[in-house]
Backbone as a printed PyTorch tensor [residue, N CA C, xyz], in Angstrom:
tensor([[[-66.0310,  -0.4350, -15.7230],
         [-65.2280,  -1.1530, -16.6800],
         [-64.8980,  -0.2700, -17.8830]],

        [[-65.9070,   0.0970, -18.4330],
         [-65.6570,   1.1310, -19.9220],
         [-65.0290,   2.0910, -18.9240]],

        [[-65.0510,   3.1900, -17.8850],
         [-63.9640,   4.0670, -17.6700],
         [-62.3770,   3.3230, -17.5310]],

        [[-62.5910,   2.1240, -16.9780],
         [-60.7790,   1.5240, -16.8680],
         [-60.5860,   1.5560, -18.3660]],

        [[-61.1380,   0.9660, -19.5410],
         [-60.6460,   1.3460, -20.6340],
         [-60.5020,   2.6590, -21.4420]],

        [[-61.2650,   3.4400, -21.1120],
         [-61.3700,   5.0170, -21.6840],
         [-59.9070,   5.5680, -21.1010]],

        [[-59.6400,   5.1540, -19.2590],
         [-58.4030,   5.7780, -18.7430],
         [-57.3090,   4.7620, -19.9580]],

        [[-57.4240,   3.7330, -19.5810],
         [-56.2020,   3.5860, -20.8130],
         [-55.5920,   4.0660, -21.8860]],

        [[-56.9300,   4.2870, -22.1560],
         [-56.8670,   5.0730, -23.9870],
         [-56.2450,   6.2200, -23.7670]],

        [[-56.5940,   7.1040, -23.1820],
         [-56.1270,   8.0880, -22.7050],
         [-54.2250,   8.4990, -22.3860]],

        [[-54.5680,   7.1250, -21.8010],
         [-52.5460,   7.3700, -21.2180],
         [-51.9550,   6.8720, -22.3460]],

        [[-52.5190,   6.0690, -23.2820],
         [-51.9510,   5.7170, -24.1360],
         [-51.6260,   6.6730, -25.1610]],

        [[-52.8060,   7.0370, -25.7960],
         [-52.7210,   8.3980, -26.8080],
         [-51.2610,   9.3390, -25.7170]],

        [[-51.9600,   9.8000, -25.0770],
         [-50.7010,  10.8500, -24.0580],
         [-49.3840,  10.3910, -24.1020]],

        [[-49.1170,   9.1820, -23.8530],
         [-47.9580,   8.6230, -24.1750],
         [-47.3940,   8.4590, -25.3990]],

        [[-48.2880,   8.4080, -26.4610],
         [-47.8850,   8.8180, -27.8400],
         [-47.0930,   9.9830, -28.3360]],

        [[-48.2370,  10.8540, -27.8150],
         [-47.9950,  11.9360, -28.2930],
         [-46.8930,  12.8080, -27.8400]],

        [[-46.7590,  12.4120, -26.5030],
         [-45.0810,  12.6930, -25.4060],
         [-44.0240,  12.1540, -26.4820]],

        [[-44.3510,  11.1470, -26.6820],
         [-42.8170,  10.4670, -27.4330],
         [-42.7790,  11.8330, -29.2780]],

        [[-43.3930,  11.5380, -29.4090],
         [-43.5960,  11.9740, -31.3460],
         [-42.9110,  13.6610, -30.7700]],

        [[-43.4900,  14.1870, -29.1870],
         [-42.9910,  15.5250, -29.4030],
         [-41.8380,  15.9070, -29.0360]],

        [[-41.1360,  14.3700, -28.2620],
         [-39.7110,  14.2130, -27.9760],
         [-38.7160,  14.3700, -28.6370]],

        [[-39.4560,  13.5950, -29.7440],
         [-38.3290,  13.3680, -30.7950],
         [-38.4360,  14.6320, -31.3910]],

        [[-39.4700,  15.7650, -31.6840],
         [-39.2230,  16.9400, -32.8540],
         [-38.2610,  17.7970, -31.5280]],

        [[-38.7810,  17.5190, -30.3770],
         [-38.0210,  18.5820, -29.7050],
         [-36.6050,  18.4760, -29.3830]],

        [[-36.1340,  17.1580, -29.3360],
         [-34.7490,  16.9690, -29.6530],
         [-34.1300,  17.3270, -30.7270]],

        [[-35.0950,  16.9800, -32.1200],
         [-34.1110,  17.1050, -33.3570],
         [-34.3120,  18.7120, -33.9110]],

        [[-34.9510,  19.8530, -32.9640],
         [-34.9250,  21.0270, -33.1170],
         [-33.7940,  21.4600, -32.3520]],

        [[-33.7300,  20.8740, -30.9340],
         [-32.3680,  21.2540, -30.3060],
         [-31.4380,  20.7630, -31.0270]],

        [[-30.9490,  19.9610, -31.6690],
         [-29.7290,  19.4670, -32.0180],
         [-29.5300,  20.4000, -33.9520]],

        [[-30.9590,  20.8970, -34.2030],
         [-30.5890,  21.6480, -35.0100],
         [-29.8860,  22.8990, -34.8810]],

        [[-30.4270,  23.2220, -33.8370],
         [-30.2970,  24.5650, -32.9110],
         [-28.5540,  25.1660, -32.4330]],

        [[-28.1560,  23.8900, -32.3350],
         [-26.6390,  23.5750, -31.5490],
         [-25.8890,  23.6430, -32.4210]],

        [[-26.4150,  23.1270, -33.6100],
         [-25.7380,  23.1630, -35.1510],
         [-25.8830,  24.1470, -35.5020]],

        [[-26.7440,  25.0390, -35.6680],
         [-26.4150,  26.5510, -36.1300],
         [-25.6550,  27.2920, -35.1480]],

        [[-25.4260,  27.1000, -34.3190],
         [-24.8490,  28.2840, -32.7010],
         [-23.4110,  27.8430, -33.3900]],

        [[-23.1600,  26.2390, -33.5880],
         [-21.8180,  26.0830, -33.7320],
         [-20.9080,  26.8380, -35.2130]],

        [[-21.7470,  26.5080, -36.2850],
         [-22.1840,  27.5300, -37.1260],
         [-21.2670,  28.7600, -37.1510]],

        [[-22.5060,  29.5210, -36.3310],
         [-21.9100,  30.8650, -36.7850],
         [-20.6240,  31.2490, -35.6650]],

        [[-20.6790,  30.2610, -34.5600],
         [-18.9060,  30.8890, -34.4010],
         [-17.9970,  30.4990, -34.8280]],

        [[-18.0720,  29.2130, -35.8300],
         [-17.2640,  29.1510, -36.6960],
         [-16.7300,  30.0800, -37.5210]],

        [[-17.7200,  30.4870, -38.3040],
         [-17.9430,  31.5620, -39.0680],
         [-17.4710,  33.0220, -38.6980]],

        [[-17.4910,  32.7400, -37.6330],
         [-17.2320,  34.1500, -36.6140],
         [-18.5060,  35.3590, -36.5690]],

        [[-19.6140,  34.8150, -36.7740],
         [-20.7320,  35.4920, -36.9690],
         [-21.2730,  35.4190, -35.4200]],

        [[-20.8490,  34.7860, -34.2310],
         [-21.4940,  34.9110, -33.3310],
         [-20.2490,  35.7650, -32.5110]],

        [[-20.5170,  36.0410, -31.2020],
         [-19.4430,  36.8280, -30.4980],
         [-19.7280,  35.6160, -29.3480]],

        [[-18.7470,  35.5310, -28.0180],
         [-18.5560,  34.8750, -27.3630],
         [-19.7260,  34.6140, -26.3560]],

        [[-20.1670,  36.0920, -25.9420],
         [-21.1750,  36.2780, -24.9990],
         [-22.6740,  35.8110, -25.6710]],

        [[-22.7580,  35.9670, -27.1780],
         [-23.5490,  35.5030, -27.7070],
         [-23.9380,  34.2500, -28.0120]],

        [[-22.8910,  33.5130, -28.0150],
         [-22.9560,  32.1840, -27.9510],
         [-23.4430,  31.6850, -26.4570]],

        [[-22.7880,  32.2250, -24.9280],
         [-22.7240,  31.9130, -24.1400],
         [-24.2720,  32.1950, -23.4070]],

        [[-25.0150,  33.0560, -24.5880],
         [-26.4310,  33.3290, -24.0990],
         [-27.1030,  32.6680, -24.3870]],

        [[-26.7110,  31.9600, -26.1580],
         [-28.1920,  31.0820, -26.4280],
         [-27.6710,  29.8100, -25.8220]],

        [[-26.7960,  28.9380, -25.5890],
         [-26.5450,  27.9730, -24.7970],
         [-27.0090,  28.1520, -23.2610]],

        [[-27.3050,  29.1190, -22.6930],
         [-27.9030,  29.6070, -21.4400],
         [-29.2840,  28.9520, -21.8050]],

        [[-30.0310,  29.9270, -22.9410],
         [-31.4670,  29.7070, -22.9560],
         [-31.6900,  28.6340, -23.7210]],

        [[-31.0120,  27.4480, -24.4990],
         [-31.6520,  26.1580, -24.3620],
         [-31.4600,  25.5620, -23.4040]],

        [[-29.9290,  25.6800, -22.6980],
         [-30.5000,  24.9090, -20.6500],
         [-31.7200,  25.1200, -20.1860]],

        [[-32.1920,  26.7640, -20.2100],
         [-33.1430,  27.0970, -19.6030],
         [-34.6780,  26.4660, -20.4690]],

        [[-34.5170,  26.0940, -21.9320],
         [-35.7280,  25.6400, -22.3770],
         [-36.1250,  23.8750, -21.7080]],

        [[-34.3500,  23.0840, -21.8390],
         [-34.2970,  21.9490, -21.2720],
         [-35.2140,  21.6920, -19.9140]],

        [[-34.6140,  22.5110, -18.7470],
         [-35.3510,  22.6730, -17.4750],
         [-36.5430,  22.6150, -17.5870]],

        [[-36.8700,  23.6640, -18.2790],
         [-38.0920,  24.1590, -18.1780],
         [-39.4000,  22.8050, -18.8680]],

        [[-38.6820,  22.1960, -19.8100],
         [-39.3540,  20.9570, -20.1560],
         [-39.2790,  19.8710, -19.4230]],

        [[-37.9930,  19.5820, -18.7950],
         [-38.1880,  18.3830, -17.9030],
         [-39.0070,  19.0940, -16.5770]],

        [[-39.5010,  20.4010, -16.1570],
         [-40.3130,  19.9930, -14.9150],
         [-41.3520,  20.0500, -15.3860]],

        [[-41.7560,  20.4280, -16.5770],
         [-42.9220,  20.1230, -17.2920],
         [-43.3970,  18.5440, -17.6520]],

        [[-42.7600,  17.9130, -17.5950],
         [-42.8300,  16.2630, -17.8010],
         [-42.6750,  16.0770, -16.5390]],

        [[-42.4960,  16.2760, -15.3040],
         [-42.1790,  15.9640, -14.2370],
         [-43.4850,  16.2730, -13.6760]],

        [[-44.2820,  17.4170, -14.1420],
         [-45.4450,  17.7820, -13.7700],
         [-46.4350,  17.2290, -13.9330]],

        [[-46.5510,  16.5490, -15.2790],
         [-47.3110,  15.9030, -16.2270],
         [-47.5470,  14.7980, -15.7200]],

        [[-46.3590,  13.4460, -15.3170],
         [-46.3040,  12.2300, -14.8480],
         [-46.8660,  12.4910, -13.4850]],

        [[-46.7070,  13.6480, -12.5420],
         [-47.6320,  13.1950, -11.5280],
         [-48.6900,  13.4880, -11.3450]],

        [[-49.6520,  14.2240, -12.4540],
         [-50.9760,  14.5450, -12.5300],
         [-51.2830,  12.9940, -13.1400]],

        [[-50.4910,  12.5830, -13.8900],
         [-51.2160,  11.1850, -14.5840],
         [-51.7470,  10.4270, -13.4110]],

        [[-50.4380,  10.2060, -12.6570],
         [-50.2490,   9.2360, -11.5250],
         [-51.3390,   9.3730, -10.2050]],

        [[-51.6730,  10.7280, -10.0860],
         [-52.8690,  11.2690,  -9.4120],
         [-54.0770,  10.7610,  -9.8160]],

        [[-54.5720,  10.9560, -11.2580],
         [-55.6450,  10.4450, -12.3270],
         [-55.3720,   9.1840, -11.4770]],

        [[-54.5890,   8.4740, -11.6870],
         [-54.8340,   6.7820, -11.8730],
         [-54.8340,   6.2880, -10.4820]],

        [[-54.8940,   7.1150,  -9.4380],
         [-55.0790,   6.6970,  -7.8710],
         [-56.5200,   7.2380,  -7.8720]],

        [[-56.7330,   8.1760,  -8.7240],
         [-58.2390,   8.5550,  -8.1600],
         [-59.5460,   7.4290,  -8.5310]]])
């Protein structure tokens, strides 16, 4: 009984803390997009330069959703075991 509640606690906190790092990691990307747009306004970026860091936040995106993809089925494992 106290482990069914300890696992709760657990997914719960985890689930907290997923959301709180959602939100900084969105509102860093969307800061991020705002400066890229920025400096080619400005003409401070060159084309290919732009076309690189828009490469590597896709590639940070990916790389976080199979990381959450990874995450939910270790939970889901936990909670069959």
């Amino acid at each position: 009984m106290k482990a069914s509640y300890l696992l709760a606690a657990i997914i719960l906190f985890s689930i907290t803390t997923i959301s709180a790092n959602a939100q900084n990691y969105n509102r860093n990307l969307r800061y991020h997009n705002k400066r890229i747009h920025q400096g080619v306004s400005k003409g401070e970026l060159t084309r290919s330069e732009t076309y690189r860091l828009h490469a590597q936040e896709a590639n940070i995106r990916y790389e976080t959703y199979q990381y959450k993809k990874m995450m939910a089925t270790l939970m889901l494992m936990k909670e069959q075991a």
